[in-house]
SEDOMI-171537 format. One record per atom (N, C-alpha, C): z, y, x. Coordinates in steps of 0.001 Angstrom, whole numbers, plus 500000, padded with zeros to 6 digits. Example, Ala and Ser with C-alpha at 12.3 -4.5 7.8 and 13.67 -1.06 7.14 Angstrom:
507800494310513190507800495500512300507800496700513200507080497750512850507140498940513670507870500030512900
***
This chain:
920229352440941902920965353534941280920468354870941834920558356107941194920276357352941369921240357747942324920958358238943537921775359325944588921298359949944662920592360766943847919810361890944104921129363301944426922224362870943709923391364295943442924397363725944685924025362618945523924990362512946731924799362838947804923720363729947536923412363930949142924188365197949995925195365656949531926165366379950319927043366039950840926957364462950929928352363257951461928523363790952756929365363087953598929352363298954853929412362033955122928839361658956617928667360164956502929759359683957884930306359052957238931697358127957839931793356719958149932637356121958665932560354751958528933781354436957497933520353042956741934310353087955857936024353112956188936204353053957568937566352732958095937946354204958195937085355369957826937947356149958515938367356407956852937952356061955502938749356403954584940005356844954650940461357922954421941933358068953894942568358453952485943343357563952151944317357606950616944216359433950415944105359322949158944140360716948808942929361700949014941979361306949306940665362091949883939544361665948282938378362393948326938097362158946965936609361059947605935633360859946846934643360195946977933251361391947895933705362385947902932637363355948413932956363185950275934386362585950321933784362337951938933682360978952275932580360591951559932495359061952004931148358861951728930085358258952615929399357812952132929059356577953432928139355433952901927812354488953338927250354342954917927672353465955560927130354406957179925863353982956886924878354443958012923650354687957661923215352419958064923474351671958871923443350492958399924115349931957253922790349858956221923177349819955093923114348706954266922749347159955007921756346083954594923659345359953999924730345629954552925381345327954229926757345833952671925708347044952574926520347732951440925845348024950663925803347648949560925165348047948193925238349227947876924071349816946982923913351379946866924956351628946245925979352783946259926789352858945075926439354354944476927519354683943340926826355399942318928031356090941855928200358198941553929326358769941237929828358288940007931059358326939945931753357960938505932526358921938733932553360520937991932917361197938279933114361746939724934530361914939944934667362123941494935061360734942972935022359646942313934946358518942485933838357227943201933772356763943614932370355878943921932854354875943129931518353866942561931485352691942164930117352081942653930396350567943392929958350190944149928430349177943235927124348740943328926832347909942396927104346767943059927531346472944426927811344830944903928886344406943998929457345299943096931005344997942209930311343877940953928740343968940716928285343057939805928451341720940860927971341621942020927806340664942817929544339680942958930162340729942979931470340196943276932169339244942349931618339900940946932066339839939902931478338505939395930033338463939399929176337319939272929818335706939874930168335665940846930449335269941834932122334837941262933063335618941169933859335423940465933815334224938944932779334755938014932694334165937201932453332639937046931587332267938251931074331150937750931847330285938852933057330809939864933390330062940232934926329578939700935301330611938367936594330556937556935883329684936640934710329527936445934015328539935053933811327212936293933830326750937006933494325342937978934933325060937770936295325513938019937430324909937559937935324825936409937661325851935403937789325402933652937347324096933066936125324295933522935199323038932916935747321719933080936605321680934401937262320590934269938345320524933938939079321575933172940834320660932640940319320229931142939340320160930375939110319072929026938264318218929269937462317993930828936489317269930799936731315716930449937985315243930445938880313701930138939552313980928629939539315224927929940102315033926943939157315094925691938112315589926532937289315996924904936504314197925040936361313774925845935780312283925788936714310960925518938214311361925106939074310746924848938891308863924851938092309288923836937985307428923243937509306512923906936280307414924750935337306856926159936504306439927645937357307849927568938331307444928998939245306533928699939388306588927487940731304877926920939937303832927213938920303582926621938130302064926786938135302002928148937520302961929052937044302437930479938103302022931451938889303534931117940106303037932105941401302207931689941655301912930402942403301481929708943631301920929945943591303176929755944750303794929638945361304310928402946352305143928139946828305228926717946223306928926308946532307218925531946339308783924618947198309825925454948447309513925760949150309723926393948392310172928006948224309598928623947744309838930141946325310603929943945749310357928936944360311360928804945015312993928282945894312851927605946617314227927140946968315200928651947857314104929511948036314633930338947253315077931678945800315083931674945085315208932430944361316986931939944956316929930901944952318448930677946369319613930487947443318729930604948703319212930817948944319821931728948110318482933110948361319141934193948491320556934775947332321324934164946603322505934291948105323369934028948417322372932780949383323833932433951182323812933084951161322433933522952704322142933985952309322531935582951884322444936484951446322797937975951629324101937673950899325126936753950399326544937613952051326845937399952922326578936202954277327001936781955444327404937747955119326055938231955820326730939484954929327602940643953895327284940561953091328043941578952875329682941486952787330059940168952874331409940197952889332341940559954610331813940895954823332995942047954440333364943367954327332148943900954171331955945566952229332534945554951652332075944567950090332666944168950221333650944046951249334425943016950911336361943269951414336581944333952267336160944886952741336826946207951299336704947285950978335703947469949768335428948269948824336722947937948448336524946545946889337111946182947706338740946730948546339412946475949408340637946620949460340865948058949677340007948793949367339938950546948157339950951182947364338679950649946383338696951417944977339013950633945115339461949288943818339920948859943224339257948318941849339924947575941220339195946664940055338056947420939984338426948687938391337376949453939395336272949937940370336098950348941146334978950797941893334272949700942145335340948754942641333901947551941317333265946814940025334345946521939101333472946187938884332063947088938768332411948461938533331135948984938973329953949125940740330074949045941280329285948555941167328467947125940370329638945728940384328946944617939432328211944731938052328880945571937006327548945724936967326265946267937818326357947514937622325218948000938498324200947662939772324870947151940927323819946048939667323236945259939091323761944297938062322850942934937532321945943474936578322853944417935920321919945268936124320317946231937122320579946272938221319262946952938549318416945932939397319309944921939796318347943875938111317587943013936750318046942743935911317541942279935457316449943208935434316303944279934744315670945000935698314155945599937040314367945356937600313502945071937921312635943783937418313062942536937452312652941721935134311667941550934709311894942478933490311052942962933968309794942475935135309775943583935507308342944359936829307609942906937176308066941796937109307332940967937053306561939704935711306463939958934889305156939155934597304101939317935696303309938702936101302171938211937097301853937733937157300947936890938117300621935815939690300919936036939615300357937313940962300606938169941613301562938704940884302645938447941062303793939859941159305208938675941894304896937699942258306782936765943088307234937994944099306803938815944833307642939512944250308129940557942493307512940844942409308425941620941953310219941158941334309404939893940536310646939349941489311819938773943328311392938568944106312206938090944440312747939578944446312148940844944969313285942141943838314286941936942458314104941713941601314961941848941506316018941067942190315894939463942315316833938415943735317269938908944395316918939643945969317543940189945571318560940931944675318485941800944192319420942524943068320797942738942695320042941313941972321328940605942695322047940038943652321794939242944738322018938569945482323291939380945925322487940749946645323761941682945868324347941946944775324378941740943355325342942625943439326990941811943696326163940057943458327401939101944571328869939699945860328688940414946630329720940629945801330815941158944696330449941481943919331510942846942934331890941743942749331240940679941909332041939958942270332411938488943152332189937435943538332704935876944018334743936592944655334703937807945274335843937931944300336727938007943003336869938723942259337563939597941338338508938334941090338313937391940102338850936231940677340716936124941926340515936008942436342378936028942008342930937207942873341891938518942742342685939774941222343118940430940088341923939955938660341981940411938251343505939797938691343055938113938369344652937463938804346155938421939919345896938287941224347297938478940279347816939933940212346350941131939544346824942230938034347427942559937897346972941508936026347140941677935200347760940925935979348398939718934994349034939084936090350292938098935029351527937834935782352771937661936417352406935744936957353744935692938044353459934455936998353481933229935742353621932982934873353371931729934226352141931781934751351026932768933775349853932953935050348802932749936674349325933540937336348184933950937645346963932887937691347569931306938187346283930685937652345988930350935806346166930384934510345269929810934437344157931329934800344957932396934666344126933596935455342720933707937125343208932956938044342181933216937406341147931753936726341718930878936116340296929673935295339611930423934522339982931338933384339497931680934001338199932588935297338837933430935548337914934432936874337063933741937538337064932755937558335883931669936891335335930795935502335311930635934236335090929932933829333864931423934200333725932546934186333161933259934822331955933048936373331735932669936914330512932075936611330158930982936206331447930146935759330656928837934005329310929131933200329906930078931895329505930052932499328051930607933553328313931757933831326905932168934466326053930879934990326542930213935936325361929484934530325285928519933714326261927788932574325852926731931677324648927738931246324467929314930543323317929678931246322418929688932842321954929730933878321012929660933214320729928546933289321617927098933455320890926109931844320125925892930932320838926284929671320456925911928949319025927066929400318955927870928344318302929381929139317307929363930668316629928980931168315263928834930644314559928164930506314812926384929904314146925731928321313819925981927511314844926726926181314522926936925504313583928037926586313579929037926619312577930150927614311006930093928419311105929434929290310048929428928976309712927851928287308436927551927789307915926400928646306786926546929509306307925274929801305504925170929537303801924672929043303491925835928013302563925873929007301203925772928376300030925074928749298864925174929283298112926533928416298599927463928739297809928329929061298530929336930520298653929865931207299162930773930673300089931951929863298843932638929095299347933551928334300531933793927755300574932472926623301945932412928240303292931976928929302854931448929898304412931224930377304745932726930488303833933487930734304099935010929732304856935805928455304103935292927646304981935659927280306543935408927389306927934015927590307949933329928674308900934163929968308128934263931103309206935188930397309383936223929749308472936634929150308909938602928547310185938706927714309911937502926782311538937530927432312349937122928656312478935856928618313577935742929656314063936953930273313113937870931521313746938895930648314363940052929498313426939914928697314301941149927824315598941091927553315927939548926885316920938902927869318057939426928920317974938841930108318934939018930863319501940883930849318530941532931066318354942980929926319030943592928774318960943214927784319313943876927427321199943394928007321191942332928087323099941828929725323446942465930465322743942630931449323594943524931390323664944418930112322948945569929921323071946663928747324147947058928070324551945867927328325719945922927571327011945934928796326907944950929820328682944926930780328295946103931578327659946745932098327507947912930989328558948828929857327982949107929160328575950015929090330182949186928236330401947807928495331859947881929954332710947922931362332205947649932282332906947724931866333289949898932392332233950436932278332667951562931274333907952214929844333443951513928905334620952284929373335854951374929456335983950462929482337341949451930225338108948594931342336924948928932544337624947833933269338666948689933456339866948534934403340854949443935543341239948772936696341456949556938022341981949203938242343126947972937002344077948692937793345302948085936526346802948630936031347264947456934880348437948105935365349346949589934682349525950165935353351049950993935799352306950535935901352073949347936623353504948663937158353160947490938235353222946993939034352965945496938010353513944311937943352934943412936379353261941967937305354029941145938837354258941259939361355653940079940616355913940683941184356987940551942202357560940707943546356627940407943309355693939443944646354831939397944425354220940444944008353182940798943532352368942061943696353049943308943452354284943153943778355129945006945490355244945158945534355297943666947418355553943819947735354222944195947619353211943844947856351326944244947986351619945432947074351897946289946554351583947570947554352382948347948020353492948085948923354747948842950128353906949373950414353977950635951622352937950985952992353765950189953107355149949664954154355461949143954250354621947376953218354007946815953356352934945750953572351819945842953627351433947247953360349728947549954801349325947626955205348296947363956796348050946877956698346306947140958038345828947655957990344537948047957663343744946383957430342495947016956378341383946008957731341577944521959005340953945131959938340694944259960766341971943260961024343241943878961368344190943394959792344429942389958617343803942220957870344368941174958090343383940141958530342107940541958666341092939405959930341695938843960979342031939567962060342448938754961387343328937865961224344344937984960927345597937391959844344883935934958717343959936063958365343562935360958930342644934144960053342162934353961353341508933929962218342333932895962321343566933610962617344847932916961940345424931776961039345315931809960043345879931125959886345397929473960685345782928573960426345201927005959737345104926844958327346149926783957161346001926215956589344548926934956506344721928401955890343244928726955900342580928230957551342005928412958173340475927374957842340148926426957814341114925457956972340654924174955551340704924410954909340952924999954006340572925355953759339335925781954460338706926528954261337412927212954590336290926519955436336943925704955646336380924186954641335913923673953900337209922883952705336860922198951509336127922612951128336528923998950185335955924785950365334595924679951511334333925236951635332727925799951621331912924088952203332543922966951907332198921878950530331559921292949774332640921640948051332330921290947684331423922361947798331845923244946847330795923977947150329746924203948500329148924011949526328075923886948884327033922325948206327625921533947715327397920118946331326423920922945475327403921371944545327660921516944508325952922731945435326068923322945656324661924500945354323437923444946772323922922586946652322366921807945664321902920978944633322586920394943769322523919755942753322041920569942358322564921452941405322116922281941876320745922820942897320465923405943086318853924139943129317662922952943485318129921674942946316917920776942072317137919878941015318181919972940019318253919401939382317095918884938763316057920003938640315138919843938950313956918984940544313989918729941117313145918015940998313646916411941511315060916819941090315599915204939684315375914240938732315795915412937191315374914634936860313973914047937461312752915197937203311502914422937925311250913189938852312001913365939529311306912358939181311683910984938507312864910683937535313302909479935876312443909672935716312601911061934406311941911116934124311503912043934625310268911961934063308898912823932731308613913683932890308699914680931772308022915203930511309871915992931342310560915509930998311953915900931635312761916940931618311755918432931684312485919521931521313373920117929766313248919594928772315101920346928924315722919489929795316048917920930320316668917516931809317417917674931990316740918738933589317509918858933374317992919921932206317762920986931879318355922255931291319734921257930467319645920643929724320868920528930890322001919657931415321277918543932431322031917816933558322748918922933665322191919656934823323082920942934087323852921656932234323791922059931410324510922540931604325929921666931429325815920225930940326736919470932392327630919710933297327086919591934915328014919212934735328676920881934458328629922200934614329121922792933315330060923218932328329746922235930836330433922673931320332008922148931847331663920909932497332550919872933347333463920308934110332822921168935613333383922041934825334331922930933941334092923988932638334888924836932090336062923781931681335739922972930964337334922528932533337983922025933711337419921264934318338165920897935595338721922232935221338425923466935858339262924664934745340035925237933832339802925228932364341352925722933239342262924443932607341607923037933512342970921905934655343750922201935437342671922625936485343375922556936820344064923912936497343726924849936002344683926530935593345932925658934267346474925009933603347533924809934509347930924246935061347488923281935916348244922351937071348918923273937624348541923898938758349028924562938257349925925433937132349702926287936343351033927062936259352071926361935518352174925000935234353035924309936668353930923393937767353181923405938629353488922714940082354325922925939864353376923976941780352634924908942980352507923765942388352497922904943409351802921865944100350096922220944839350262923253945062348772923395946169348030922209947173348721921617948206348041921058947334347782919785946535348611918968945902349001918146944932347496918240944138347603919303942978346183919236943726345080919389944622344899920386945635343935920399945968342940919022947076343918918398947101343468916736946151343464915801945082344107915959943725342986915039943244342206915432942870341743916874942508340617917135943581339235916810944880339728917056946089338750916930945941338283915744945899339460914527945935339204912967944795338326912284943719338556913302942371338315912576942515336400913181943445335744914302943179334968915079944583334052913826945510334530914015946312333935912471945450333688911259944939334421910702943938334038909825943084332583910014942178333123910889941245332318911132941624330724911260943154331081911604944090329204912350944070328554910463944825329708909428944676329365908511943666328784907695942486329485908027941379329515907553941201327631907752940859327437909027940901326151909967941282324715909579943044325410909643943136324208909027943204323579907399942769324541906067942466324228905506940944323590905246940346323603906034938319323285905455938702321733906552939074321502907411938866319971908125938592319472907130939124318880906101938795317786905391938056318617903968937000318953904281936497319715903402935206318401903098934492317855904104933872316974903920932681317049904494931938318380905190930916318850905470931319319167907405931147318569908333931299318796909312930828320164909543929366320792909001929044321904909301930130323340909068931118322840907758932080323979907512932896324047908733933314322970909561934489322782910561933671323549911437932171323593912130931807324079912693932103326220912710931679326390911738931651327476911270933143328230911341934205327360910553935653327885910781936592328237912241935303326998913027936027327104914324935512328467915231934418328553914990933814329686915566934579331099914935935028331366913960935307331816913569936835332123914461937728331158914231939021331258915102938542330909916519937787330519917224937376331108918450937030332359919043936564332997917966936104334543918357936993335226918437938005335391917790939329336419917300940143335631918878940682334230919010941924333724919526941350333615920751939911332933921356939784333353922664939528334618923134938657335612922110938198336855922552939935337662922808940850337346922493942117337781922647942590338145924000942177337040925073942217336697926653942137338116927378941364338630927276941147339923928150941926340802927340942029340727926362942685342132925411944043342116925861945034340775925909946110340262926269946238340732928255945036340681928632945149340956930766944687342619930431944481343324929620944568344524929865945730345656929234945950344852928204947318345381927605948310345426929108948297344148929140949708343746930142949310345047931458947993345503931787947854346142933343947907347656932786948158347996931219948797349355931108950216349713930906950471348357930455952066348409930162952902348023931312952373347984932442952940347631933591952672348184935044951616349194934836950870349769935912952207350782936790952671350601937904951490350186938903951650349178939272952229348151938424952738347035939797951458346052939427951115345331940766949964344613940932949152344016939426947942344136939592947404343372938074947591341882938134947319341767939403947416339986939735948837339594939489949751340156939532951171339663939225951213339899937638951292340945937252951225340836935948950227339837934942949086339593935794948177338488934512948687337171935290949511337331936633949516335633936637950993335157935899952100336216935509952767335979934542952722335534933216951623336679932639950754336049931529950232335126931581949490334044932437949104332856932643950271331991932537951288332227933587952393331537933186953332331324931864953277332354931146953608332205929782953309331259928621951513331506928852950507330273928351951034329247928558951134328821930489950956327273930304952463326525929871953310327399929897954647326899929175954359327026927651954067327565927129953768327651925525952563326286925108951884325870926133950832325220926257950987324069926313952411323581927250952942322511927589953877322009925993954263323500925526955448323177924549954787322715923022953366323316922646952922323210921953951866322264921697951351321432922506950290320621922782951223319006922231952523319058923711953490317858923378953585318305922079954370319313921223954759319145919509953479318673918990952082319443918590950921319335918048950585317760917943950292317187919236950575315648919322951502314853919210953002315550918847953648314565918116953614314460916938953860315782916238953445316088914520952635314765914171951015315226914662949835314979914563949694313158914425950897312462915442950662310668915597951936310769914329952813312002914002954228311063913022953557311528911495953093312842911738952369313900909872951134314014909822950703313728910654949386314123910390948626315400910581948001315433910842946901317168911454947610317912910302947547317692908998948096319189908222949557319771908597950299319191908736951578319515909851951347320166910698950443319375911779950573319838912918949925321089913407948952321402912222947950322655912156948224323922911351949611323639910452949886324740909787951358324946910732951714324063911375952732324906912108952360325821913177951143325443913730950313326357914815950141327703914146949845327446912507949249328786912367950476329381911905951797329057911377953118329515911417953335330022912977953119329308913835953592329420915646952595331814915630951446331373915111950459332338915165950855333996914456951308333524912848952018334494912114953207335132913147953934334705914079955351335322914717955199335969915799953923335397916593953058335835917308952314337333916647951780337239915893951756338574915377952620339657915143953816338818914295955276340075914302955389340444915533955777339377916657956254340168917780955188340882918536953748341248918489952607341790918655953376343368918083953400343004916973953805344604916386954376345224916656955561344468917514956868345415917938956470345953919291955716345741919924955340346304921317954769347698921008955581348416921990955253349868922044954008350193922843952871351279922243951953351353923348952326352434924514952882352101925807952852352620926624952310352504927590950837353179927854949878353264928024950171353941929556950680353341930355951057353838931780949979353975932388948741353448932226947517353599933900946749354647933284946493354467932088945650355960931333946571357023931868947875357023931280948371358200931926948492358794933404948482357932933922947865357789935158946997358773935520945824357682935490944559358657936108944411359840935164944917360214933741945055361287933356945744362652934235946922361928934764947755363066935664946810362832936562946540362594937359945415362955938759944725363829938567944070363302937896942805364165937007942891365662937301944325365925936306944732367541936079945566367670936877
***
């Protein structure tokens, strides 16, 4: 980066920062092998180790995604081997969403205490534990071991669905933060798109038992062996927090006259109308978005038989889709800050698309299902970040990590509520039931989208500083 215009800094150590001071008295001490060049954003620093952080972030929120469908999108394969029912494979992706419930809270309180480098480490080495216990089981006999191991990935996720605002909010200035926070939910999306894609390509459902055992070996050790690689980079490289706040909202966070106990911010967030309907809507979509994905599987055979690496790739495509349409919708909101505004077209365009959906399944052409899904992938996952940045203006100042791990919590109750209906519909009516009530679930989700007021608290924010 260019410092050619910083050279009137004064050079400090980063401890002697003080709240309220601008970016002109700070600069990097002169051992520098440990701090990345950083670069003015206005009167502000922004750090480039914030790509590093961020990086780092991503692919270790995609090593625990990847595994809450890795047993559901292979459905038919985990019934034969382990001989278990529809039922217990459903719930190996439930888990994800009945655990982070209660944990929530005791997770924002943590991440709110002790920061963003100690809850990462906790989210790594939770995956990491839970993958490497799921090694040990393969064989016919042993799903319960492989469900303690998805239990424990499962609790791992609290340390990471929250962190995508707060990584943003902390690390990078106000023209980058909500392309930053897509990027670092573009992180669960990449994990859940290798869930959907790397089961079916490793676990072949082979005649003879033996070799599908074999198939799980590799792919549990494929997976165990990449959470033991970001384990090691969270530890060497992931850091808390720059030596200087990247915008004027963020310096106000930090001021001990803003800092307010854990529970008086949940109240206050409780308070908050605009939230609620928010958490409303959120947990609405992505609650859709659960159930669709955990019987993907079942849905595809049942139009087309015998087309496994088609329901791996068809859940690939809806979330490849979901990835470019959260970069979109990141820029868009940088460039805009129209949040209520992008909010309700992505919502509207993601109702559609459910419609769209579930009319073409039985169209007859697998390639149309392909196409429709991508389609409602782009709008309903690209939604994810639009949904964690709404919530960190309509709620600012209280922590981002509390506010998106509410929003997470919303999901996995909507997730839990809608997955069980979807799969009951789905075994008593049949997918057209169970797919036009989703996109009914989607339409109300939109009304109550509409009624949220934009009160745009962190813009106004660093607006008042500003002047």
């Amino acid at each position: 980066m260019d410092l050619t215009h910083s050279t009137d800094l004064t050079t400090v150590t980063s401890e002697s920062y003080i709240p309220g001071s601008k970016s002109t008295d700070f600069i990097k001490p002169k051992d520098s092998s440990n701090n990345l060049e950083a670069q003015n954003q206005g009167e502000f620093q922004v750090y480039t180790r914030r790509w590093i952080v961020l990086a780092i972030f991503t692919l270790y929120s995609a090593s625990n995604a990847l595994q809450w469908i890795q047993y559901s999108i292979i459905a038919n394969v985990v019934e034969r081997y382990y001989n278990v029912s529809d039922n217990w494979i459903n719930w190996t992706s439930m888990i994800f969403m009945i655990i982070y419930i209660p944990l929530i809270f005791p997770a924002s309180w943590f991440l709110d205490k002790m920061g963003l480098r100690v809850t990462a480490l906790c989210g790594a080495f939770g995956t990491c534990i839970g993958a490497w216990i799921k090694v040990f089981s393969v064989g016919p006999d042993l799903f319960y071991v492989g469900f303690i191991g998805q239990t424990v990935v499962a609790a791992s996720q609290v340390f990471i669905l929250s962190l995508p605002a707060r990584v943003a909010a902390v690390w990078f200035g106000p023209d980058q933060v909500s392309s930053a926070c897509s990027i670092g939910v573009f992180g669960n999306q990449l994990g859940v798109a290798m869930g959907f894609l790397l089961p079916p390509l490793l676990v072949q459902n082979h005649d003879d038992l033996e070799l599908v055992g074999r198939d799980f070996q590799l792919m549990f050790y494929l997976i165990a062996g990449f959470t033991t690689l970001l384990v090691t980079l969270v530890v060497l490289f992931f850091q808390a927090q720059p030596p200087t706040p990247p915008s004027a909202a963020q310096e106000a966070t930090q001021s001990p006259i803003e800092s307010s106990p854990f529970l008086h911010s949940i109240k206050r967030l409780f308070l908050n109308v605009n939230y609620i309907l928010l958490l409303i809507s959120y947990g609405m979509n992505v609650g859709v978005f659960y159930a669709i994905s955990t019987l993907l599987n079942r849905i595809v055979l049942l139009y087309y038989p015998g087309h496994e690496m088609d329901a791996g790739r068809i859940g690939l495509c809806i979330v490849l889709a979901g990835m470019l349409g959260s970069v979109c919708c990141g820029i868009v909101l940088d460039k805009t800050h129209r949040f209520k505004e992008t909010t309700l077209s992505v919502y509207t365009f993601s109702m559609i698309g459910m419609w769209i959906y579930t009319f073409t399944l039985n169209a007859g052409h697998i390639s149309i299902v392909y196409v429709t899904s991508s389609l409602l992938g782009f709008f309903m996952t690209g939604y994810l970040p639009v949904g964690f940045e709404f919530a960190a203006e309509l709620t600012y100042p209280e922590p981002e990590g509390t506010s998106a791990g509410l929003l997470n919590a919303a999901a996995q109750i909507f997730g839990i509520l809608f997955t069980s209906l979807y799969a009951e519909l789905f075994d008593r009516l049949g997918d057209s039931a169970a797919n036009i009530t989703m996109a009914i679930m989607l339409c109300v989700g939109t009304i109550v989208t509409a009624v949220i007021k934009s009160d745009l608290r962190r813009q106004a924010a660093s607006q008042a500083i500003k002047n």
